[in-house]
C-alpha positions as CSV (number, residue, x, y, z in Angstrom):
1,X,-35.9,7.1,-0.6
2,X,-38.0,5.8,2.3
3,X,-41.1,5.7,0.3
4,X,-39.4,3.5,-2.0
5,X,-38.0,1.3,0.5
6,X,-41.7,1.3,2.1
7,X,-43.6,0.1,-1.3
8,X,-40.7,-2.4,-1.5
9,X,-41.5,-3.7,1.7
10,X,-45.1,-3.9,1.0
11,X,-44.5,-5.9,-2.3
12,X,-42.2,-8.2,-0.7
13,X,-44.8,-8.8,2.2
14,X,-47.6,-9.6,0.0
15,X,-45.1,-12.2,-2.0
16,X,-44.5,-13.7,1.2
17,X,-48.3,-14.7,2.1
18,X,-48.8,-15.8,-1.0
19,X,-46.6,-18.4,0.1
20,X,-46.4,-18.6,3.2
21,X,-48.3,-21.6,5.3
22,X,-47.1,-21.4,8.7
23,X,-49.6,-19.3,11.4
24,X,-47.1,-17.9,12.8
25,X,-45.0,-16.7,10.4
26,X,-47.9,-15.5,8.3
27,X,-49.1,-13.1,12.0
28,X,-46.3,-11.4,11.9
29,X,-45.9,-10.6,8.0
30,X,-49.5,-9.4,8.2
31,X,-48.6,-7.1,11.0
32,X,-45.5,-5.8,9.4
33,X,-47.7,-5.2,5.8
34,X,-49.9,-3.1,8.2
35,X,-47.0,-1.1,9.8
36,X,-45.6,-0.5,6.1
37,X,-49.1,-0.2,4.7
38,X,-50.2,2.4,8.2
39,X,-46.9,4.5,7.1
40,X,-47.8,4.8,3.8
41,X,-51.1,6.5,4.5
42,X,-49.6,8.6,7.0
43,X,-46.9,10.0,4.4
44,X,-49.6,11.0,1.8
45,X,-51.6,12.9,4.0
């Protein structure tokens, strides 16, 4: 369950800075895609 919840909130982070224009808001979606992304590696090892 928490990987899919994890590749869910990597797909929904990329969708959102292909949108996104505002600095700000785009920093911390690209941090959060590297937490999700970070956890991901760390589960398949």
């Amino acid at each position: 369950m928490e990987r899919f919840v994890r590749n869910e909130n990597i797909k929904r982070y990329r969708d959102l800075l292909k949108t996104e224009i505002d600095p700000d808001k785009r920093r911390v979606i690209q941090k959060l895609l590297a937490e999700e992304e970070a956890k991901e590696l760390a589960s398949e090892r």
